[in-house]
Every structure is written in C-alpha cells, then in structure tokens.
C-alpha positions in Angstrom: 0.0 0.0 0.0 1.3 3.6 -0.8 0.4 6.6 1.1 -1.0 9.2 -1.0 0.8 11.9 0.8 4.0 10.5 -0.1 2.9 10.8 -4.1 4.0 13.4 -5.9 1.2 15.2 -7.4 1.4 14.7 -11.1 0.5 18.3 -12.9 -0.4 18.1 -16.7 1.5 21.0 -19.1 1.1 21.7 -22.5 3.8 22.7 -24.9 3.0 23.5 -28.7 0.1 21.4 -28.1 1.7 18.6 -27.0 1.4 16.6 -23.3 3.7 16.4 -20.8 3.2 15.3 -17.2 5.5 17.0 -14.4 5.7 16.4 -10.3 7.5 19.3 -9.8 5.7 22.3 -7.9 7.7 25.3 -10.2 9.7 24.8 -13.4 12.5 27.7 -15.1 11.5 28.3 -18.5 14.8 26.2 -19.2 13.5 23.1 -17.9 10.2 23.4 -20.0 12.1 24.0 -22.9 14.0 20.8 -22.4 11.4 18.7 -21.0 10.0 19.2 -24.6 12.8 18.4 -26.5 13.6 22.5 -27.7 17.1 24.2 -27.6 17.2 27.0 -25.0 19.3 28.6 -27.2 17.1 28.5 -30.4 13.5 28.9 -28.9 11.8 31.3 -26.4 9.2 30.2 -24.4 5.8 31.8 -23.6 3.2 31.4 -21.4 -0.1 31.4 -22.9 -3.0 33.3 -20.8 -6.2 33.2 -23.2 -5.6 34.9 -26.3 -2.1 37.0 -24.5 0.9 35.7 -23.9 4.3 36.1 -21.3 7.6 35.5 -22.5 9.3 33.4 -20.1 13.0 34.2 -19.2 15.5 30.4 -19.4 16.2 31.4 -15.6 12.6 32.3 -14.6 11.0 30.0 -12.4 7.1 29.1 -13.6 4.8 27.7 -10.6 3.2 24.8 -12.2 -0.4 24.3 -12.4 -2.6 21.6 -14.2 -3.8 22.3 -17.4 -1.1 25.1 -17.8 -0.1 25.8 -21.8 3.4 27.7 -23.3 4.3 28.0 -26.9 8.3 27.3 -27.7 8.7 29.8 -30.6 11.8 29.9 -33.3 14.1 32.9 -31.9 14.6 35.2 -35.4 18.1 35.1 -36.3 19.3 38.8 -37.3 20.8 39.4 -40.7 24.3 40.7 -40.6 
C-alpha cells in the first residue's frame, strides 16, 4: 500500500500542443524547454493566458499548475 501523501502530485503542461506530465511544484523556462525536447538557445518560451501571452526568461521559475499551456517559438536570427 502507498500513502498518497507521499505521491508526488502529477501536474499536466502543455507545450506546442503537446502533453507532458511533471511532479514538480515550479519549473525555469529552461527546464520546460528541455522537458520538450527544444534548444534554449534557439526557442523562447511563452506562457499562454487566453488569447495573451508572457515571454518566459530560461532562468525564470514558472509555478506549475494543471492544465497550464506555453508556446516554444523559433528565436529570429538577425541578418548581418
């Protein structure tokens, strides 16, 4: 028999439409990006609130929440 106290609460997160499930209470956009397989150094992460969004820094830590969705976006690579 397990206790459920001792269970980590799984959390459900969304990125680019796809499923991931996570135990951890907070997240740095860093660790989302990885989790779904994009390079921190090519993508930016947002936050998606409705129809707005929030970028989300590689060092800024995210309290998770079920059902929570960000968008890993291309970072535009400047001519020159």
């Amino acid at each position: 028999m397990s206790d459920e106290k001792t269970k980590p609460h799984e959390r459900v997160i969304h990125v680019n439409k796809k499923e991931f499930k996570v135990t951890a209470d907070s997240l740095t956009g860093r660790q989302i990006l990885e989790l779904a397989g994009y390079d921190v150094n090519q993508y930016d992460l947002f936050l998606v609130h409705g129809q707005n969004s929030q970028k989300i820094e590689p060092d800024q830590k995210v309290d998770i929440q079920n059902g929570m969705h960000f968008n890993a976006i291309l970072k535009s690579v400047p001519y020159g």
